[in-house]
Residue, then its C-alpha position, 0 to 999 in steps of 0.5 A: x778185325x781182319x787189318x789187325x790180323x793181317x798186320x800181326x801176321x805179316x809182323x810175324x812174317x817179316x820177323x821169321x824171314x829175318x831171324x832165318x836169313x842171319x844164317x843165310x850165306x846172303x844178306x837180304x831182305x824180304x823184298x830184295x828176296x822177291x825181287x831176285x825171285x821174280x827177275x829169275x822168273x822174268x828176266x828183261x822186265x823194267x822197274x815199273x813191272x818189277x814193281x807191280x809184280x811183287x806190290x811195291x811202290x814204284x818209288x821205293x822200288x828203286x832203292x830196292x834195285x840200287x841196292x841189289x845192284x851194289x850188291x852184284x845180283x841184279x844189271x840194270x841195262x838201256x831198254x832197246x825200244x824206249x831208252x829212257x827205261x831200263x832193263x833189269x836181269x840178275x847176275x850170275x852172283x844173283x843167280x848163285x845168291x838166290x840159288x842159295x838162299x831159296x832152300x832156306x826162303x822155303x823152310x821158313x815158309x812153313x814156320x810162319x804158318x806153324x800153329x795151322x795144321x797142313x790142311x789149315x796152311x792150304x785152306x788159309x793159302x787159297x783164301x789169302x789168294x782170293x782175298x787179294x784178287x790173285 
């Protein structure tokens, strides 16, 4: 059943990410990772935005932010035109944590996908996209 799959698959996912980040200069999660990666690509963006951008629920997503912001990689900062929200911007310590861990983030990409050729990644990649309406 595709739910199985997709559960094991992303099980195998989360277990790779984890065993590679123990070498990595920076302690973070999979999702603290694309946090970081989606705030260096969009810079400004509120928690609600961070949220949807990397499909996460906007509850959990603040513990997310609290924690990266204890860390030093992300700002929190009042948003100009609504002050009840906040911005969020990485650090310079985020951008040089993310900066660090990127090259590994990378290299274990390809890990997950091990047993499918590299016609097989593509293919599986585009299907995946599709799948989920991206």
């Amino acid at each position: 059943m595709p739910g199985h799959l997709i559960r094991k698959l992303n099980q195998r996912s989360t277990a790779v990410f984890t065993e590679r980040m123990k070498s990595a200069p920076v302690e973070l999660t999979s999702v603290q990772y694309a946090a970081l990666d989606v705030l260096a690509r969009e810079p400004g963006i509120d928690q609600a935005r961070l949220a949807s951008l990397i499909a996460y629920d906007r509850a959990t997503i603040g513990e997310v932010v609290k924690r990266l912001e204890k860390k030093g990689l992300v700002a929190r900062q009042v948003n100009e035109e609504d002050r009840r929200a906040r911005t969020l911007r990485l650090t310079g310590e985020g951008e040089v944590a993310l900066a660090r861990v990127a090259p590994i983030v990378a290299a274990l990409q390809a890990e997950i996908l091990a047993n499918l050729t590299q016609a097989e990644q593509a293919q599986f990649l585009a299907l995946a996209r599709k799948a989920v309406g991206a």
